[in-house]
C-alpha positions as CSV (number, residue, x, y, z in Angstrom):
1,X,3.0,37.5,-12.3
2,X,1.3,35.3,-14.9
3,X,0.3,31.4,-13.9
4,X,1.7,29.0,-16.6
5,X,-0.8,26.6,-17.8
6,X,-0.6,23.1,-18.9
7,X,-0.9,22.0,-22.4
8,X,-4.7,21.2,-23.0
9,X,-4.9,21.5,-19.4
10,X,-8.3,23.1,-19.6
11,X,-9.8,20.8,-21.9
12,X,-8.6,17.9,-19.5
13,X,-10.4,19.6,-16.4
14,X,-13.3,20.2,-18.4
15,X,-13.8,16.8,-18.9
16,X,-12.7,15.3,-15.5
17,X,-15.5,17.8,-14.0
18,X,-18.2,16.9,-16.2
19,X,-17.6,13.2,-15.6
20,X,-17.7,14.0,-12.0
21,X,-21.1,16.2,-11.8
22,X,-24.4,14.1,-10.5
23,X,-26.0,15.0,-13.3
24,X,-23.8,13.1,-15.7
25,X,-24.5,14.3,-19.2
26,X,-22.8,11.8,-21.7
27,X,-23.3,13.6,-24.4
28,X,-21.3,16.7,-23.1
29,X,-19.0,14.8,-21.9
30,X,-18.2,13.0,-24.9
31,X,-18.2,17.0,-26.6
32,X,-15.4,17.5,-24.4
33,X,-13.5,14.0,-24.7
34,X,-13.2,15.0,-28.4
35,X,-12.1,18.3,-27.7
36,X,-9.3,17.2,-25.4
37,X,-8.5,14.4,-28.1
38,X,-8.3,17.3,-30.8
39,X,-6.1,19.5,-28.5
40,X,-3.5,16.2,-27.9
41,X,-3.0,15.4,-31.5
42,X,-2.9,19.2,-32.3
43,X,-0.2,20.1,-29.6
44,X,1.3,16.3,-30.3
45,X,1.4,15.8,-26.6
46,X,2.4,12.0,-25.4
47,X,2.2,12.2,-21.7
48,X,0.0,13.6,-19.0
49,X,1.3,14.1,-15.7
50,X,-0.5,15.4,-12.6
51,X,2.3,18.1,-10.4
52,X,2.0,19.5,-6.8
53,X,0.2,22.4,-6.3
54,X,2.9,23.3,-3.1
55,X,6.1,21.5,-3.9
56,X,7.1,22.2,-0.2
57,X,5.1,18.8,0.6
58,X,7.5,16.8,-1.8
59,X,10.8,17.3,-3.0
60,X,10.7,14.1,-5.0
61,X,8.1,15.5,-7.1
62,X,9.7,18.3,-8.8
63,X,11.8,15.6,-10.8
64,X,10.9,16.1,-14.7
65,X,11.6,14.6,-17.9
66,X,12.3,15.4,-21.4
């Protein structure tokens, strides 16, 4: 079975892990801010949202929109 993956999902965890690293490189980061910015305004996404990984924890989660 194939795992769905979020709209420029991978360019958003590439950036939230290199801001996170101890050896903080700006300019890499800011590589992958404008990456993630291209993929947004490319895929016209408004709205990030951040999901269960086990929706057995929380019903009230599994509520979407649009």
């Amino acid at each position: 079975m194939e795992k769905s993956e979020a709209v420029c999902g991978q360019e958003a965890l590439d950036l939230l892990n290199c801001v996170t690293t101890s050896s903080f490189d700006q300019e890499k980061c800011l590589k992958l801010l404008m990456s993630l910015r291209k993929c947004v305004l490319d895929k016209k996404v408004k709205k990030f949202s951040l999901t269960e990984q086990n929706p057995a924890k929380s019903q009230d989660t599994d509520t979407k929109q649009g």
